[in-house]
C-alpha positions as CSV (number, residue, x, y, z in Angstrom):
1,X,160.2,41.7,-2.8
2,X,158.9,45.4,-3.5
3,X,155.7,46.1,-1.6
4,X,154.5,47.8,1.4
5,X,157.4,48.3,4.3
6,X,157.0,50.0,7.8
7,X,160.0,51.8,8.9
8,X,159.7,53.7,12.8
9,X,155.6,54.3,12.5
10,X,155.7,54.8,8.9
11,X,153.8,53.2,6.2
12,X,155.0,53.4,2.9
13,X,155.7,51.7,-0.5
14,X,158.5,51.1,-2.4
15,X,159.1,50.0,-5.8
16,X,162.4,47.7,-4.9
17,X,163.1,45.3,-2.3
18,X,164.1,46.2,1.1
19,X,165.1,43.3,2.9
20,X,166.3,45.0,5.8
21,X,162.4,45.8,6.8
22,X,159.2,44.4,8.3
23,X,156.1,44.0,5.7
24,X,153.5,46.6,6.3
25,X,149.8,45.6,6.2
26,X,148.3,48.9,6.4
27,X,145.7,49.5,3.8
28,X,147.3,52.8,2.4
29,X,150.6,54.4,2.4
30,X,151.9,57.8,3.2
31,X,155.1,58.0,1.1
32,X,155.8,56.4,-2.3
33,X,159.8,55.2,-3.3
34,X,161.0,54.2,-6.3
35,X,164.1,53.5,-8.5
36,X,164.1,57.1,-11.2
37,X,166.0,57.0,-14.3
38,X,169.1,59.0,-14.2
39,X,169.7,60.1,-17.4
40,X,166.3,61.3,-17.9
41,X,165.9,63.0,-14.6
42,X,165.6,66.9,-14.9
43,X,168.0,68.7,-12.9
44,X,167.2,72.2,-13.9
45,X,166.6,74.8,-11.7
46,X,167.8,73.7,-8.8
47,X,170.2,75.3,-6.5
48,X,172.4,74.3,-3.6
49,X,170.8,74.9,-0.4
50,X,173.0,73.4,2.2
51,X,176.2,71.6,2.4
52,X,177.4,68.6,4.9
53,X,181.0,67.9,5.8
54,X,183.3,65.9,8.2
55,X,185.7,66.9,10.3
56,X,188.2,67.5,8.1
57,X,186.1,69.8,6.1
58,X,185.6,66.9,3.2
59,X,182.3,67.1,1.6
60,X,180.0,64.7,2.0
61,X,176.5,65.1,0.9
62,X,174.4,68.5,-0.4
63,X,170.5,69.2,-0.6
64,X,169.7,71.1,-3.7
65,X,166.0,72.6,-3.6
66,X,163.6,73.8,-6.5
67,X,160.2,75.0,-4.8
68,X,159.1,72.4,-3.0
69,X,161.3,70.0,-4.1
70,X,164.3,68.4,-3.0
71,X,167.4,66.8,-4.4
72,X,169.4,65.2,-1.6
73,X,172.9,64.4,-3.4
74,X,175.3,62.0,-2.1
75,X,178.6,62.1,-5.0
76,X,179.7,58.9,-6.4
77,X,176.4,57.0,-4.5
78,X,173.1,58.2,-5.4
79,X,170.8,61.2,-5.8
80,X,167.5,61.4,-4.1
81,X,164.4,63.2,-5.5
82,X,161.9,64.0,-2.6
83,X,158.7,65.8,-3.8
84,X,156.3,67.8,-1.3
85,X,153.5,65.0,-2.4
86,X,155.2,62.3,-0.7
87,X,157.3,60.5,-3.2
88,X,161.0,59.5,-3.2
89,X,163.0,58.9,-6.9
90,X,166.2,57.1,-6.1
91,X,168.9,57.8,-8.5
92,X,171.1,55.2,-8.8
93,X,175.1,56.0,-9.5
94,X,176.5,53.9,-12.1
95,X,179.5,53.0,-10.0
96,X,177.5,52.2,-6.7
97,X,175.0,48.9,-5.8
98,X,171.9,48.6,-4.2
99,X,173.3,48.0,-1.0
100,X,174.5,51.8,-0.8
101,X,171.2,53.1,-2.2
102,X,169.3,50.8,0.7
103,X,171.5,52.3,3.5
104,X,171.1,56.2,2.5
105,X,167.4,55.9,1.7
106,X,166.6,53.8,5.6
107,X,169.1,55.7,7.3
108,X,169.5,59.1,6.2
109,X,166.4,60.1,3.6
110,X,163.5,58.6,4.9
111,X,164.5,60.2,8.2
112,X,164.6,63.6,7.0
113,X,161.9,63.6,5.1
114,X,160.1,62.7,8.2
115,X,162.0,65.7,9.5
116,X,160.5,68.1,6.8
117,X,157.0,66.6,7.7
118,X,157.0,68.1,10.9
119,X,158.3,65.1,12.7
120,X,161.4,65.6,15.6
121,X,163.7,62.8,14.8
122,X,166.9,62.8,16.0
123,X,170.7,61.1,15.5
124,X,170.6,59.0,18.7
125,X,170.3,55.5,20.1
126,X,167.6,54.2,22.9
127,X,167.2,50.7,25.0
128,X,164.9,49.9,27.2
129,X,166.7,48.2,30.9
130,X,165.8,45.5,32.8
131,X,164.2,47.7,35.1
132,X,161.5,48.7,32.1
133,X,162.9,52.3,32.3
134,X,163.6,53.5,28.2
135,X,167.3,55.5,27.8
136,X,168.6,57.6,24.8
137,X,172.0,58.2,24.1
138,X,172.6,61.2,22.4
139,X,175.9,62.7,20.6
140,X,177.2,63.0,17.3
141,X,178.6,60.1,15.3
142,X,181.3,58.6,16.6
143,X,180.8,59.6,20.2
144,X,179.4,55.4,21.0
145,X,176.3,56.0,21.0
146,X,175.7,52.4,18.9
147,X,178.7,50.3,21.1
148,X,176.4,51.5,24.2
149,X,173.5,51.0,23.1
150,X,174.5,47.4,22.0
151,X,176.3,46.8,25.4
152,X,172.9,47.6,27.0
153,X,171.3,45.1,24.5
154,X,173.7,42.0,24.9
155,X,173.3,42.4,28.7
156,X,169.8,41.9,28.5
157,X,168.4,45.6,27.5
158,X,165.8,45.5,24.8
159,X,167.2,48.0,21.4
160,X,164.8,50.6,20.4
161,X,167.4,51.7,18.2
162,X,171.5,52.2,17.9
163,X,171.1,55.5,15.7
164,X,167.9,57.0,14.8
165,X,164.7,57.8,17.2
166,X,161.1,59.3,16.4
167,X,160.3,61.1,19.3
168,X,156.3,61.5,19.6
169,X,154.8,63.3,22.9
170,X,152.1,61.9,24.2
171,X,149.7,62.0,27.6
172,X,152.2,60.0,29.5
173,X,154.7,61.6,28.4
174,X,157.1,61.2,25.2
175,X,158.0,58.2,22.9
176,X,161.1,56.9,20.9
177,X,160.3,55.0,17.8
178,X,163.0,53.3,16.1
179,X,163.7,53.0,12.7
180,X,164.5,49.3,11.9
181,X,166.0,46.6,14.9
182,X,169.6,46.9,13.2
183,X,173.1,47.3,14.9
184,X,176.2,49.1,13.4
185,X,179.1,48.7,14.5
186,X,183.0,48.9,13.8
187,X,184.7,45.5,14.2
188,X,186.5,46.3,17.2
189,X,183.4,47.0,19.3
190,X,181.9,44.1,17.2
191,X,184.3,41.5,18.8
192,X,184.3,43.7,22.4
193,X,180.5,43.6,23.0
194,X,179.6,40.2,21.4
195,X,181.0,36.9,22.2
196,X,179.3,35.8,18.9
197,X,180.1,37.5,15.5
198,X,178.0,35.3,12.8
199,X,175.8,37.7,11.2
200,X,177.3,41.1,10.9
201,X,178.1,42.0,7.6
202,X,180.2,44.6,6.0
203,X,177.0,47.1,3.9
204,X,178.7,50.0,2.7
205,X,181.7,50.4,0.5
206,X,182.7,53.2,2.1
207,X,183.0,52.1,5.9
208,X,184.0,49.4,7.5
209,X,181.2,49.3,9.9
210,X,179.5,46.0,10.0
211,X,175.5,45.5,10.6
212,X,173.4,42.7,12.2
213,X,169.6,43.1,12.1
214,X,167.8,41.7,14.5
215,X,164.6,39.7,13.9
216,X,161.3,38.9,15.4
217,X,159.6,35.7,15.3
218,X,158.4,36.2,12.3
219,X,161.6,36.4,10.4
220,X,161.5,40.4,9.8
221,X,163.4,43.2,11.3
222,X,161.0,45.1,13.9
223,X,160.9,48.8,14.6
224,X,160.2,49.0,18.1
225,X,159.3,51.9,20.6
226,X,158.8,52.6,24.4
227,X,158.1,55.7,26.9
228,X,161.3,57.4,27.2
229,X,162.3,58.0,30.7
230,X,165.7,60.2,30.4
231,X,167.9,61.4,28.2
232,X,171.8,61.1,28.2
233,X,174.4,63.5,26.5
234,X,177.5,62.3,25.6
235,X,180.6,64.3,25.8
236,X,183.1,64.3,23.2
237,X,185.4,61.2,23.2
238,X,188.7,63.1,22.2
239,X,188.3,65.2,25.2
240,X,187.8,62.3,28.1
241,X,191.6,60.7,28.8
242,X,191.3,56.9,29.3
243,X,191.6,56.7,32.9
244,X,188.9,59.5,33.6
245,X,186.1,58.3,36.0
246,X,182.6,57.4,34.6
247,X,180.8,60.9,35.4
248,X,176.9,61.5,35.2
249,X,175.4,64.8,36.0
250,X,172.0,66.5,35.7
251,X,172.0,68.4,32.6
252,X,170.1,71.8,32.2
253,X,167.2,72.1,29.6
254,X,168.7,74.3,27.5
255,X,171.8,71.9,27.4
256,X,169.5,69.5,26.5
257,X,167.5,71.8,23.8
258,X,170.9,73.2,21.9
259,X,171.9,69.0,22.0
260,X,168.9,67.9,20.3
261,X,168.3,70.7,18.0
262,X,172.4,69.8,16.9
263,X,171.0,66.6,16.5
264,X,167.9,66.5,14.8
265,X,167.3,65.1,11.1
266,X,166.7,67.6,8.1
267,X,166.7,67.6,4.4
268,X,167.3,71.4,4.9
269,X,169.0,72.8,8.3
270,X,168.7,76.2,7.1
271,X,164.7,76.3,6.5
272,X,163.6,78.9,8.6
273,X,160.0,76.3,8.9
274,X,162.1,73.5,9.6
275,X,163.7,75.3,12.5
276,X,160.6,76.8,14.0
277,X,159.2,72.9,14.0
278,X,162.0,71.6,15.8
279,X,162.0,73.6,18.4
280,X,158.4,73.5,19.0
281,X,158.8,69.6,18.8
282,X,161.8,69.5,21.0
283,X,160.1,71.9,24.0
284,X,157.4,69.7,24.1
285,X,159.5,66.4,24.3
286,X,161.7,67.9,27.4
287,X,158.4,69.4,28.5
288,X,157.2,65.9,29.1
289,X,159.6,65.9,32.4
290,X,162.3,63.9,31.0
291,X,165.5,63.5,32.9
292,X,168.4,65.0,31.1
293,X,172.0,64.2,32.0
294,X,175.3,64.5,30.6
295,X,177.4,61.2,30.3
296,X,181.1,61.0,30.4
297,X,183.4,58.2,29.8
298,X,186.4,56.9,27.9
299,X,185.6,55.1,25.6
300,X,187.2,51.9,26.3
301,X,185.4,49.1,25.8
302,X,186.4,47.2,29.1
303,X,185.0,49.9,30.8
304,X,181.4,49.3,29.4
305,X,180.3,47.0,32.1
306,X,181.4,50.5,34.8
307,X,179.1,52.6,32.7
308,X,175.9,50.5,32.0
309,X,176.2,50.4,36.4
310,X,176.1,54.0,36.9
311,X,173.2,54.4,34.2
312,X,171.3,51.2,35.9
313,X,172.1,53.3,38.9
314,X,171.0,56.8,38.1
315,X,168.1,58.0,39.9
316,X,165.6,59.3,36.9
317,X,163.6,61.7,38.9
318,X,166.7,63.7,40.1
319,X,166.8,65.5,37.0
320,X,163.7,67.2,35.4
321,X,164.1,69.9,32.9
């Protein structure tokens, strides 16, 4: 039912259910979302600001600013309204459902809006290991980051998150917030990494990427967070042959600063401001003495159990940026 939700560290309410999230109660909240009426929305004045495409060159989404304001467009889906006050007007397509609306506002809008508010969150994964040390895995989408990060987790690692991390320094150093407990994955790696399949679900149209979330005791999905101890790169899978050697080497910071800056959340890459913030966020998370290492591997998934060995076995404090 609508309500309060909490989503990474993020209270906020929303005018429509969100079942895929934990009930917040926090007295106040810092972001308002509701369902906006299309046909009466006013779309004047806006111009395009920034375009996203795949690999083929095939757009996908747009951000259109007026101001202050922001109109994050996915065609065919939904339109997002996102105002400088902290509100969110989701405009619904009339050939699209709720269950597409759901997955761009939790995993793509709320994160950059966070992003626009100063906040460094970035397109990545993070478990904690048995040992108690925290990992992220960090790459662009399909490099594996969520069929790692979900090997770690059914072999006893505890997800942070398979996609999306708030990173917040801090005296000890920096932590990852995740978004929602959730995994997404294709159902190859579905039926590779889990003896089990019951509960994944097909929640998109337009993939065929499944998603489980997890939940706590109390029946909700939990965003979770820990001290992040290092930081892993992942190399491009089309350029690794299958019968390559798992590889792990220190990684310099600037390697690590041109990775996360490719990889950070944004309603608007080209804002000058927003580019200013991220690197000042990003240089004081690698600041925080993180290791920083690149990570290559084929990615084939009987050689999953090789490469959660040589992470178990990588000596954090060899590499400090």
């Amino acid at each position: 039912m609508a309500g309060l939700y909490r989503i990474f560290d993020l209270t906020f309410q929303c005018g429509f259910p969100l079942p895929e999230l934990s009930k917040s109660f926090a007295s106040d909240a810092s972001l308002s979302v509701r369902l906006g009426e299309p046909d009466v929305f006013d779309s004047s004045g806006f111009e395009t600001a920034f375009e996203w495409r795949d690999h083929a060159d095939r757009l996908i989404c747009w951000c259109e600013r007026r101001g202050d304001e922001y109109l994050y467009v996915y065609p065919q889906y939904a339109r997002f309204h996102v105002t400088s006050d902290g509100r969110i007007d989701c405009l619904l397509h009339t050939d699209s459902d709720m269950h597409m609306l759901r997955h761009l506002l939790l995993n793509q809008v709320i994160p950059r809006y966070l992003a626009s508010t100063g906040h460094l969150v970035l397109h990545a994964s993070a478990v904690t290991l048995e040992t108690g040390q925290t990992v992220a895995f960090l790459g662009n989408s399909g490099f594996g980051k969520s069929t790692l990060a979900s090997s770690f987790h059914r072999n006893g690692a505890r997800l942070i998150n398979d996609d999306c991390i708030l990173m917040h320094p801090r005296k000890d150093g920096v932590s990852a917030i995740g978004s929602f407990a959730g995994i997404r994955l294709f159902p190859d790696s579905v039926h590779a990494v889990f003896d089990e399949v019951g509960g994944f679900t097909r929640y998109t149209p337009y993939t065929d990427k499944q998603q489980l979330v997890l939940k706590g005791e109390a029946g909700t999905s939990l965003p979770d967070s820990a001290c992040l101890d290092a930081i892993f790169l992942l190399d491009d899978p089309a350029e690794i042959e299958q019968g390559e050697s798992v590889q792990i080497e220190p990684a310099s910071g600037t390697e690590a600063m041109m990775a996360m800056i490719y990889c950070a959340f944004s309603l608007d890459p080209s804002d000058k401001q927003v580019i200013v913030s991220n690197f000042r966020n990003i240089g004081q998370a690698i600041g925080k003495q993180l290791g920083v290492y690149r990570l290559r591997y084929p990615r084939v998934h009987e050689r999953l159990p090789e490469v959660r060995a040589a992470v178990m076995e990588c000596d954090f404090t060899s590499s400090r940026t």
